[in-house]
C-alpha positions, 0 to 999 in steps of 0.5 A: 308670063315670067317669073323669077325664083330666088333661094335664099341661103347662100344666094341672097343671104349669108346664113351660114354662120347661123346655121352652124350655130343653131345645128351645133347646139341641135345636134350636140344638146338637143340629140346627144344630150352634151353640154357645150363648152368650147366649139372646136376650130376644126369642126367649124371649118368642116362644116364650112367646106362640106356646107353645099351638100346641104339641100335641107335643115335636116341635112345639117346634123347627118353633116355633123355626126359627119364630122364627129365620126371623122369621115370624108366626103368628096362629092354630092354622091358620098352626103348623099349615100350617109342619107340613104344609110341613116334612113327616113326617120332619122332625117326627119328626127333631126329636122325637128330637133334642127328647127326647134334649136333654131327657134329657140335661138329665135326667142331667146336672142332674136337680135344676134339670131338677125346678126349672124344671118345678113343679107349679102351686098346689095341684095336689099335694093334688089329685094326692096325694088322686087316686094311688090313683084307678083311674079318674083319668088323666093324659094327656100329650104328655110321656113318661111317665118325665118325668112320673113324675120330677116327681111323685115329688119331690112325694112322689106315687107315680102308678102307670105304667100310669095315665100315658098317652102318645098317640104316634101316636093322637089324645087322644080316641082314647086316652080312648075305649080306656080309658073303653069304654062308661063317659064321661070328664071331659078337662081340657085347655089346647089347644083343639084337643085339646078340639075333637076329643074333643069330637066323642063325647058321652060325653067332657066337655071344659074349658079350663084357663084357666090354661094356655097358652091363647090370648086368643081361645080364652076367647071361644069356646063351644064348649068351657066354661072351666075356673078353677084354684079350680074344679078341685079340686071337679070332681076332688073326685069321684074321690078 
């Protein structure tokens, strides 16, 4: 058996303007208590460049207090080390305060919540010809219910049970409970999602080169680049 497994942000989604949205008002009202009245240019195109360090909802207001506190990060490795030093507990704190901004933007303005998270170009015909794919998975640090939203605005009914959520395991765990002895095809745009999964033979990894990925990623060889145009053959043989 084969399967295929698709992330969702900056694969087959563009969701970062909604990210930076629901993470602001999270990280600005929700935890500091501050009442927002203008969004400073600056901050939004930190976010914008620092965004493929982020492997999870939570990571998104460590990489604003990030930004506030003026430091620079030059690899996966100094993000990373700003997650070691705040601990466990407050990761966890912001994902919950990152999660309840986003479905409180849900609730209050579904419409331009479903605006600022399109699909990019052609991956609704890929979607709609995968639905009923028993073997083709989404995969995502996105909850799910936000998932489906998305998709049934583009009229793509993808059963619940097929969108899997990593919580506290790693995606490579998560493929490897699904695909038992079978392999897996895993498109990703966070190189160190790849990285790990990379470690079983039977999982084949792609980077999503028009994800959120860093310049630098598209010179490694370690994991084979994948282009746009590209996917919907590589999909081709699960519909």
């Amino acid at each position: 058996m084969r399967y295929l497994f698709l992330d969702f942000d900056g694969v087959l989604c563009d969701s970062i303007p909604e990210c930076f949205v629901s993470s602001y008002r999270a990280f600005r009202e929700l935890l500091l208590g501050e009442e927002i009245t203008s969004i400073p240019l600056r901050d939004k195109s930190m976010f914008y460049s620092y965004r493929p360090f982020i492997r999870t909802g939570e990571d998104y207001l460590l990489l604003h207090d990030i930004i506030r506190r003026g430091l620079c990060l030059s690899c996966q490795e100094d993000f990373d080390a700003e997650i070691r030093r705040v601990g466990e507990a407050v990761m966890a704190r912001n994902g919950r305060l990152f999660y309840q901004a986003r479905e409180e933007f849900l609730n209050r303005n579904r419409q331009l919540w479903l605006e600022l998270n399109p699909l990019f170009p052609g991956m609704a015909e890929i979607l709609t010809k995968t639905a009923g794919s028993k073997n083709v998975y989404i995969l995502s640090t996105k909850k799910p219910p936000f998932i489906r939203e998305i998709l049934l605005r583009h009229g793509i009914d993808w059963d619940l049970n097929r969108i899997l959520f990593p919580a506290e395991k790693t995606k490579k765990q998560i493929i490897e409970s699904v695909i038992g002895e079978g392999e897996a095809v895993f498109i990703d745009d966070q190189l160190d999602h790849l990285l790990v999964a990379a470690e079983n033979k039977k999982i084949s990894g792609h980077l999503a080169v028009w994800g959120y990925v860093k310049e630098d990623w598209l010179q490694q060889k370690a994991i084979p680049l994948l282009r746009m145009e590209e996917l919907g053959g590589l999909a081709g043989d699960f519909f």
